[in-house]
C-alpha positions as CSV (number, residue, x, y, z in Angstrom):
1,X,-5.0,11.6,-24.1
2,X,-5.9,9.4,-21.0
3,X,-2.4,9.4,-19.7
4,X,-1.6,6.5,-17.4
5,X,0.7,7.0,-14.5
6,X,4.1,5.1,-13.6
7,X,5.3,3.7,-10.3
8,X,8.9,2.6,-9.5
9,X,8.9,-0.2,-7.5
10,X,12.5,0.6,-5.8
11,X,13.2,-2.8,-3.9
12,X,15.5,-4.5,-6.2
13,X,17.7,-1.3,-5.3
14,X,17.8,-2.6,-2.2
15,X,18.4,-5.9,-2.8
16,X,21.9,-4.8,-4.5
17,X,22.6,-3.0,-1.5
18,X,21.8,-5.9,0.9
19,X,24.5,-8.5,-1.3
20,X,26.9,-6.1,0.0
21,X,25.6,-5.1,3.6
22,X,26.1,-0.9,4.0
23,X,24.5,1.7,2.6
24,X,24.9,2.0,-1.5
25,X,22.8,1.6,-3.6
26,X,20.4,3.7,-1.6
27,X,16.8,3.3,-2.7
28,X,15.8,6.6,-1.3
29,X,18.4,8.0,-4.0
30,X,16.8,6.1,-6.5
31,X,13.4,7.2,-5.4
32,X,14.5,10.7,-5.8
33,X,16.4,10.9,-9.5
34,X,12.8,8.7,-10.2
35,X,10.9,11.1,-9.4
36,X,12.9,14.0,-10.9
37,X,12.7,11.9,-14.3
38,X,9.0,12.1,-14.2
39,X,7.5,8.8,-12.2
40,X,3.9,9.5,-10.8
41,X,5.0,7.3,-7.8
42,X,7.4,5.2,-5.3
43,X,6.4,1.3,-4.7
44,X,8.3,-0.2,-1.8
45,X,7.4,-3.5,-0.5
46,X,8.4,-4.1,3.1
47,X,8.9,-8.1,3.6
48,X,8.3,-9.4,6.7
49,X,12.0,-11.2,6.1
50,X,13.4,-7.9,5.5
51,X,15.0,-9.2,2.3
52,X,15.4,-5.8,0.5
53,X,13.4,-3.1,1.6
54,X,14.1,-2.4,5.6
55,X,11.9,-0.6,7.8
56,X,14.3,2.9,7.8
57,X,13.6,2.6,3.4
58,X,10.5,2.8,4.0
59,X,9.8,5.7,6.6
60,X,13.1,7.5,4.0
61,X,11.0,6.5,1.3
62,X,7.7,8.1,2.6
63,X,9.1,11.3,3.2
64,X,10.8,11.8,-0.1
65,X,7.8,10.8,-1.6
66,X,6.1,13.8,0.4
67,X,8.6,16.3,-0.4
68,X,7.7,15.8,-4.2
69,X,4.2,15.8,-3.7
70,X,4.1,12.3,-4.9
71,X,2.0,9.1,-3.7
72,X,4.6,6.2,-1.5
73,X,2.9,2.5,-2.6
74,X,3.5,0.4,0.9
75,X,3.5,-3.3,-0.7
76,X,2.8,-5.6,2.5
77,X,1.0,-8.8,3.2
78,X,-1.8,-9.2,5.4
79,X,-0.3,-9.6,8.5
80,X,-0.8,-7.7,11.9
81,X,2.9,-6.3,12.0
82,X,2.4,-5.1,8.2
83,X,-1.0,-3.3,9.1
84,X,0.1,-1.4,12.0
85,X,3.4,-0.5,10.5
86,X,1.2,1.0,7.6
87,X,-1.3,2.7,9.5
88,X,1.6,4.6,11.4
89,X,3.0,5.3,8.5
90,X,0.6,6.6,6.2
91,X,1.2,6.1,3.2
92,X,-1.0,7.1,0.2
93,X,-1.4,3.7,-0.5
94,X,-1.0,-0.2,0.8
95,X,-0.9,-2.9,-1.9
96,X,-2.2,-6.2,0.1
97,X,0.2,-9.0,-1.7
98,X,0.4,-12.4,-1.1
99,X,3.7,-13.5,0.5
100,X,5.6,-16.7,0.8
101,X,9.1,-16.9,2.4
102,X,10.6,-19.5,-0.2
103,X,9.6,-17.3,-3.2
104,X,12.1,-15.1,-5.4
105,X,9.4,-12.6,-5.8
106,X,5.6,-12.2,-5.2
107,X,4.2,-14.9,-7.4
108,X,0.3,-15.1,-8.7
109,X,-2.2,-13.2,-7.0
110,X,-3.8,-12.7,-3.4
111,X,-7.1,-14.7,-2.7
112,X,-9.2,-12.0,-1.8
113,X,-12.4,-14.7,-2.0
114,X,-10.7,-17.3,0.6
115,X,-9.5,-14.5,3.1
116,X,-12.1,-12.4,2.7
117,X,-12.4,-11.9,6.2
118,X,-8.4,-10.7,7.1
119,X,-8.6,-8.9,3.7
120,X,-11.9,-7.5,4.3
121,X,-11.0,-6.2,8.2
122,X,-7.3,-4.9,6.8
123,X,-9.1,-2.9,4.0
124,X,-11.8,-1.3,6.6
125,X,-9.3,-0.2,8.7
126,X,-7.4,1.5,5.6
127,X,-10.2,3.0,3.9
128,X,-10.9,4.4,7.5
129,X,-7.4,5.6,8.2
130,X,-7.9,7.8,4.5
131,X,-5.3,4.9,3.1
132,X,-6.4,3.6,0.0
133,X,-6.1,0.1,0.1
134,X,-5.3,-1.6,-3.2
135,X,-5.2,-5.5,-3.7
136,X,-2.7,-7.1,-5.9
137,X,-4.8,-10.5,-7.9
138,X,-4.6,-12.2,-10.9
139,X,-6.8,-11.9,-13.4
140,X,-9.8,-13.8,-12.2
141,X,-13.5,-12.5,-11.9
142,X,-14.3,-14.2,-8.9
143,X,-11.3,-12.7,-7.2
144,X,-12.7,-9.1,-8.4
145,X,-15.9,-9.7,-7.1
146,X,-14.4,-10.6,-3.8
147,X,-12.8,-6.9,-4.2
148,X,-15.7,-5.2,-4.7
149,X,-17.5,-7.0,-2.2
150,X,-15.0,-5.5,0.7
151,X,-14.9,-2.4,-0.8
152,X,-11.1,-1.9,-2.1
153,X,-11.0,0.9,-4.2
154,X,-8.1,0.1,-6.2
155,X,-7.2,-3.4,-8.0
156,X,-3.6,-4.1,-9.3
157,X,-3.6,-7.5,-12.0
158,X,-0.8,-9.3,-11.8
159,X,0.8,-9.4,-15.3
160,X,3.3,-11.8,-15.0
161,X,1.6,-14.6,-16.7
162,X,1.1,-13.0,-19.5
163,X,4.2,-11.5,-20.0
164,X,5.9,-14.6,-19.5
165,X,3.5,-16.2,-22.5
166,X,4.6,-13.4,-24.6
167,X,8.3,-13.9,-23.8
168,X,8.0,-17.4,-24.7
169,X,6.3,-17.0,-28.0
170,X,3.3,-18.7,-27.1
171,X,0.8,-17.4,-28.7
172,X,-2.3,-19.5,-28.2
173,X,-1.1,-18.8,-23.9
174,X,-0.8,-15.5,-24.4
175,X,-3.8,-14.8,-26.1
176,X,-5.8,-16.5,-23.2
177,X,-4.2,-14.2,-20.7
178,X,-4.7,-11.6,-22.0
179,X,-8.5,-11.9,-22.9
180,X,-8.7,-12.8,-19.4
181,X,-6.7,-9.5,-18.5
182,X,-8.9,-7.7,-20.2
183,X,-12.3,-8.9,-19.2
184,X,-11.0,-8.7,-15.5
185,X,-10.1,-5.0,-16.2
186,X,-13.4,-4.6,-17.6
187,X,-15.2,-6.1,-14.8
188,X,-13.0,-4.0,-12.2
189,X,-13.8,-1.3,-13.9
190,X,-17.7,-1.6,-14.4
191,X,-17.7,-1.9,-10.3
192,X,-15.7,1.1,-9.7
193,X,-12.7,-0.2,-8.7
194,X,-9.6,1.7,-10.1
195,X,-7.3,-0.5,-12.1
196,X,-4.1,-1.2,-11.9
197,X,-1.8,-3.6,-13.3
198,X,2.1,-5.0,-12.7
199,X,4.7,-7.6,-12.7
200,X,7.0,-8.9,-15.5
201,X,6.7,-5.6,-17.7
202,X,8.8,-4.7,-20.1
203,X,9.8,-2.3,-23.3
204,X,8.1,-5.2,-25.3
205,X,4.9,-5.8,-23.3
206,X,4.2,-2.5,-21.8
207,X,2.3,-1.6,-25.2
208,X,-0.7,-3.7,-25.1
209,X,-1.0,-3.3,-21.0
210,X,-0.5,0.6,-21.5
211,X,-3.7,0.6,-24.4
212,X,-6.4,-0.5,-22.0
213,X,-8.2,2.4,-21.5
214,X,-9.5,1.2,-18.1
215,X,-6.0,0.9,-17.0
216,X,-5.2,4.2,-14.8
217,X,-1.4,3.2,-13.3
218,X,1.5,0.5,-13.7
219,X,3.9,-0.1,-11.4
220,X,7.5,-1.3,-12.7
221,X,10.2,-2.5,-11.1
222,X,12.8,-5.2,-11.3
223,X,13.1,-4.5,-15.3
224,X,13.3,-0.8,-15.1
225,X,16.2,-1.2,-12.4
226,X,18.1,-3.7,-14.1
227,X,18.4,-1.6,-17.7
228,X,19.4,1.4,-15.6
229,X,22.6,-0.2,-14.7
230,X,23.1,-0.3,-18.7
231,X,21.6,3.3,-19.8
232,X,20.9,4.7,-16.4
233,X,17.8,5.4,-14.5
234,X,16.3,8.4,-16.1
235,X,16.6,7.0,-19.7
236,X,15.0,3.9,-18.9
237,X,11.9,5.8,-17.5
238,X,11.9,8.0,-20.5
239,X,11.6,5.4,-22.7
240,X,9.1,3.9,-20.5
241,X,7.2,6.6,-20.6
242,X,6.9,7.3,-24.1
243,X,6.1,3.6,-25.2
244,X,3.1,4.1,-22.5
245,X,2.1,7.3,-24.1
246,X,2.8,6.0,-27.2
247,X,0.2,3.3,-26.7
248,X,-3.1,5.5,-25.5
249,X,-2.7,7.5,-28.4
């Protein structure tokens, strides 16, 4: 089987925490049972608001990841604070997100083709720092050409569209997304870019995602941390896991 890996983003942890002020729930504690349950990976994003994940998550974060061996995900956007907190950091990874202050939560993808100079420059210095710099887009050819073009190594499609379509029973909507889903993954991979794919997943969509072959990781978050408060962490990323193993065989 072509198993595909599974990254917890951890913010929403945070965000509980921050309604309250203090320290519980502590993301780094969720990090950790997460990664004794069997995730390949931690996502954080670090907001340049500071809404959720704070700047001692993150450097918590990174070396709880290490102790397990396991990759830290630094979500960030393409800003000159963001880079030169990641390239202190290290992380095995920084996810280049669009980011407006007024959103909920990072909404559509990054415009690699109209930045393509800041993108370009903040993915040059990652690839040289041994950070593999990953770009978070929608589903859109033009914006995987755009990848290529600057060398990432690593897409990650933004699934919330189409999980949304699928939520609302629209059929004719989803079916458009995700033919476009999967020509983009297609493409991505045909110019050796590694794919991944997240936003919006859940036990009902995570099927079809999980079956693209090209497809190597997923990173969950806000859906997986709200059904632990109802069956606990570890469940949830068991059943996770098995509906993505279930669907690549």
């Amino acid at each position: 089987m072509n198993r595909i890996r599974l990254g917890l983003n951890v913010d929403h942890v945070a965000t509980v925490r921050n309604a309250r002020g203090g320290h519980a729930p502590d993301p780094e504690r969720a990090a950790r049972l997460a990664l004794q349950a069997g995730v390949d990976g931690i996502t954080a994003h670090l907001r340049e608001d500071r809404r959720h994940i704070l700047d001692r998550d993150v450097t918590a974060l990174k070396e709880v990841c290490d102790a397990f061996g396991k990759p830290l995900n630094f979500e960030m956007a393409v800003t000159d604070e963001m880079v030169a907190i990641a390239l202190d950091l290290k992380p095995h990874a920084a996810c280049l997100v669009p980011e407006r202050r007024q959103e909920r939560t990072t909404e559509g993808g990054l415009d690699v083709a109209g930045q393509i100079e800041s993108v370009g420059a903040a993915v040059a210095r990652f690839n040289e720092a041994g950070i593999r710099a990953s770009l978070f887009i929608a589903a859109d050819p033009e914006q995987v050409a755009a990848a290529a073009k600057i060398k990432a190594p690593v897409v990650e499609f933004h699934t919330g569209a189409l999980c949304d379509a699928w939520r609302d029973q629209a059929d004719f909507t989803f079916e458009n997304e995700f033919n476009r889903l999967k020509a983009a993954v297609a493409l991505a991979d045909e110019l050796g870019i590694e794919v991944h794919a997240g936003h919006g997943i859940d036990y009902d969509t995570v099927p079809f995602i999980a079956k693209l072959p090209q497809v190597r990781e997923l990173n969950i978050g806000h859906f997986l941390i709200g059904e632990a408060i109802f069956v606990g962490l570890e469940a949830a990323i068991g059943r996770m896991r098995d509906l993505m193993d279930a669907a690549r065989t």
